[in-house]
N, C-alpha and C positions, 0 to 999 in steps of 0.2 A: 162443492157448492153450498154446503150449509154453514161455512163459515161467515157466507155475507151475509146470514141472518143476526149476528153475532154484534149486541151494538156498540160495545165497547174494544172491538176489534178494527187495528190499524192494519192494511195489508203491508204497510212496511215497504224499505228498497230494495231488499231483494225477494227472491220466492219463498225465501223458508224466513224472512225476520218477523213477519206476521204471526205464523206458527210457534217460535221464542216467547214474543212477549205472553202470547193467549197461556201457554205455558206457564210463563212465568206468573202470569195472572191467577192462574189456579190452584198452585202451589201458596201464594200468600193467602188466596181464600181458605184453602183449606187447614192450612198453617192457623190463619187469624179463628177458625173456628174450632180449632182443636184446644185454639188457649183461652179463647171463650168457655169453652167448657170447662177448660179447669179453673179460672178465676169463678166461675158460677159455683160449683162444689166448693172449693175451699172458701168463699165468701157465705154459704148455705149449712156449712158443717161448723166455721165459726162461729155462725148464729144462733144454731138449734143447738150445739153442746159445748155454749159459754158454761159460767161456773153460774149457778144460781137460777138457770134458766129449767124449769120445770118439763123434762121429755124422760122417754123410756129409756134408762140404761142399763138393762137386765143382760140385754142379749149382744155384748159385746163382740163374741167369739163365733158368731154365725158367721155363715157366708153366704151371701148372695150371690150365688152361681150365676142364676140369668142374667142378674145387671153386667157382670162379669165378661163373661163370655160374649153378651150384646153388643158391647160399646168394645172390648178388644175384637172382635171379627168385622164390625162396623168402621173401625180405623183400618185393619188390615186391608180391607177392600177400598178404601178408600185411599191406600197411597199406592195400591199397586195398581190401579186405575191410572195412577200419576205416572207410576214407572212403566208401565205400557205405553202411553201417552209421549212421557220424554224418549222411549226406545224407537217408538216409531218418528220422529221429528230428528232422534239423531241419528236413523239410516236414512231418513229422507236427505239430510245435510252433506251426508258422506255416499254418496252414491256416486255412480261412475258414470258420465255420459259419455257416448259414443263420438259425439263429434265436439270433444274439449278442445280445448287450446290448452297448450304446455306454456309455463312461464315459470323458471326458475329462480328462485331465493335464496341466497344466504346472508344469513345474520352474521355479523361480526360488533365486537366493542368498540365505537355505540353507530351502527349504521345499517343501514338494509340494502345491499347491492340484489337488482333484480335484472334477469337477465330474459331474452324474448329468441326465441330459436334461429332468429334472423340474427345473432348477433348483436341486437340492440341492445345498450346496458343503460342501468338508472340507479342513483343513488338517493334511497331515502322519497322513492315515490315508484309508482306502478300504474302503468297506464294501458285502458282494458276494455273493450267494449263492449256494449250494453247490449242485456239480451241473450249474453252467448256465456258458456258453462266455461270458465276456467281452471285449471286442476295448476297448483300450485307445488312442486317437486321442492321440498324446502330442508336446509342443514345450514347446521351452527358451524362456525370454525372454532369457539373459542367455549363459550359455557352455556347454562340457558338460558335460551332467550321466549319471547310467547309474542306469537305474530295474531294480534287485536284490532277488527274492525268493529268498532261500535255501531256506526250505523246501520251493521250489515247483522250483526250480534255475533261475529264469527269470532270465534279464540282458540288457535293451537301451540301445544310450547314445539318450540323447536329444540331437539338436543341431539347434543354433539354427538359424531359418530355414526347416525342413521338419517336416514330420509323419512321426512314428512307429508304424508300429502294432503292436501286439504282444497275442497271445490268450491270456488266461489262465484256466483252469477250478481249481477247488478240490473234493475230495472230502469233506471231514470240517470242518467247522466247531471253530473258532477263532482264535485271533488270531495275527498270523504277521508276523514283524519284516519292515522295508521299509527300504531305505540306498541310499543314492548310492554305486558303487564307481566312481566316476571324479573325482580330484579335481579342484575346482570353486571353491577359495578360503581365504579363513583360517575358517571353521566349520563347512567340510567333514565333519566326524567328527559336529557337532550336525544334518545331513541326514537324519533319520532318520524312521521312521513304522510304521503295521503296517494290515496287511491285515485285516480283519474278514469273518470268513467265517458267514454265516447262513442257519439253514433260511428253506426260499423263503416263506412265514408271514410269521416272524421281519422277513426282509428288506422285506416288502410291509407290514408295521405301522411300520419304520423311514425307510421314505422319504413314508408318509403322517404321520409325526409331522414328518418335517425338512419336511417340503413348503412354498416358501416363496410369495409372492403370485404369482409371474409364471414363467412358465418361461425356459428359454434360447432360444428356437425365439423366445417374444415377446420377448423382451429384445433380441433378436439384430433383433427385422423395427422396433421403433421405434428402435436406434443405425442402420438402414439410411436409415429415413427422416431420421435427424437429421442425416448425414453427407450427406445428397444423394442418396445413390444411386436412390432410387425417381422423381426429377425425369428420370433417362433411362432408367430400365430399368423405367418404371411404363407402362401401357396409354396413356394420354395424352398421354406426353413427346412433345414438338416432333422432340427430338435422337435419330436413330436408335441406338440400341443394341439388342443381343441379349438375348430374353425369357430371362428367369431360370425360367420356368415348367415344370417336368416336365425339367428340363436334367441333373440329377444322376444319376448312372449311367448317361449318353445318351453315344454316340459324335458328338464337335462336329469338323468342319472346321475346319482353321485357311489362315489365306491362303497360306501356305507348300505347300499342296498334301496334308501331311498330318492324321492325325485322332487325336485325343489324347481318352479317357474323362474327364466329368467328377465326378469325382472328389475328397476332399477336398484334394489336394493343388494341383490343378489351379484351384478354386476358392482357396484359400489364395493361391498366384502369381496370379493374376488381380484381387487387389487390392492385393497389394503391387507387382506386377511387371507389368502391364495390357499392355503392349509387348512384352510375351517372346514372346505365343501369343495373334496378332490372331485373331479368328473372322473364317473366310472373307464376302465379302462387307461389311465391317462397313469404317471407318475407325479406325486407333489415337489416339482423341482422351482416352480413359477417363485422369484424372490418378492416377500414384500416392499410394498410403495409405501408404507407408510411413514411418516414425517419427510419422504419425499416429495407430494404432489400434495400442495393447497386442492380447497375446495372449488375453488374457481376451478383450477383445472381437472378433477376429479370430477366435475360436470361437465365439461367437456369432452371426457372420455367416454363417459357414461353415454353423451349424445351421440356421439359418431361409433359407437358401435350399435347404437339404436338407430342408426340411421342406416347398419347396415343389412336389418334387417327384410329390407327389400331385396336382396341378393338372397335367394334362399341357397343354403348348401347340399 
């Protein structure tokens, strides 16, 4: 509440762009006064020990401890004020809500494919309704890229190899420009896209209009069976492996003695990387997927085994 005492403070588009600029606002104050100060000294020390200028220079080699230690502890407190400040504004940003909505991203040279759990895809735009906590599951297929909402002040790089996630809310609907601010090649600058912000209505007639035959969840459980995977990790299989059933957000033992959540990330390594993080009990026989399966579809696996977390084992 005492932010709206704050007169130079905009609440911004989304919950946390308010809290950014105020930030950003205080880091320049404090910035602008620290070189205030020293333009003051070195303008003060020019003047009083010019050449011909009549002051005491006996005592060169003193030290003035108090000035010293004042103004160094006086600074210290004063940017860690800052780095408290920006620490709580960036767990405020990265925080998990309970009832997000998932919307998947990958970046490729130069375009932003953005996908909606229904199956709906878009290129080079993202469409999101207002009001509600989106959590953004994001990976590069090719190099790095940094997925940038200005109006919103949000910036995460995206890079190859792992997932990203990043939560984005919007207050006020409209459209809101989207860029890559990490260069990424020769049409770097054509990276570009916008955020579509709609009443929750609006949003729920637009993803019933894009709605396509099959969702990601199915798309995702028949490239499992196409690739094999259901041959050892199906109820039948000959070959022991670890049930996929209820596993997702489950604390799994690994042979190594420790215990790793699983997770999208953890399932992501798991079929490119099968060998990193054997599950205890189990043999390392699972072959990698890698430079087998694009990221598209490495999301869609990722999906439909989190979706079969409802089936618990």
């Amino acid at each position: 509440m005492w932010r709206q005492w704050i007169p130079f403070r905009h609440p911004g588009l989304s919950p946390h762009s308010g809290d950014v600029d105020l930030l950003f606002t205080g880091l320049l104050i404090a910035s602008a006064l620290v070189l205030a100060l020293l333009f003051f000294l070195l303008a003060l020390f020019c003047a009083r020990y010019r050449a011909g200028h009549q002051t005491d220079r006996d005592h060169r080699v003193k030290k003035s401890w108090h000035w010293e230690v004042s103004w160094t502890a006086a600074s210290f407190v004063c940017f860690l004020v800052l780095f408290v400040w920006g620490a709580s504004v960036y767990f405020q940003i990265y925080r998990t809500p309970a009832d997000e909505h998932d919307v998947f991203v990958v970046a490729k040279q130069w375009m932003w494919k953005t996908q909606h759990p229904g199956g709906q895809s878009e290129i080079d735009a993202l469409h999101i309704p207002v009001k509600r906590p989106i959590r953004l599951v994001m990976a590069s297929q090719d190099v790095i890229h940094s997925f940038f909402i200005p109006a919103l002040r949000l910036k995460h790089d995206v890079v190859p190899g792992r997932y990203q996630d990043l939560e984005i809310e919007v207050d006020k609907p409209g459209h809101y420009h989207l860029f890559c601010a990490e260069y990424c090649g020769t049409d770097h600058s054509g990276m570009i896209g916008e955020i579509v912000a709609m009443e929750p209505a609006d949003f729920s007639n637009w993803l019933t209009q894009q709605a396509p035959s099959s969702t990601l969840a199915s798309e995702g459980g028949q490239l499992f069976r196409e690739l094999g995977c259901s041959g050892c990790h199906g109820g039948g299989s000959t070959v022991r492996a670890p049930p996929l059933e209820g596993v997702y957000g489950k604390p799994v033992p690994l042979s190594d003695g420790t215990t790793v959540i699983a997770d999208d990330k953890y399932i992501r390594d798991s079929i490119l990387m099968p060998r990193s993080q054997v599950v205890a009990g189990y043999q390392p026989v699972m072959p990698s997927f890698e430079g087998k399966v694009s990221e598209d579809q490495l999301l869609r696996l990722v999906i439909y085994i989190k979706s079969l977390a409802g089936h618990p084992s």
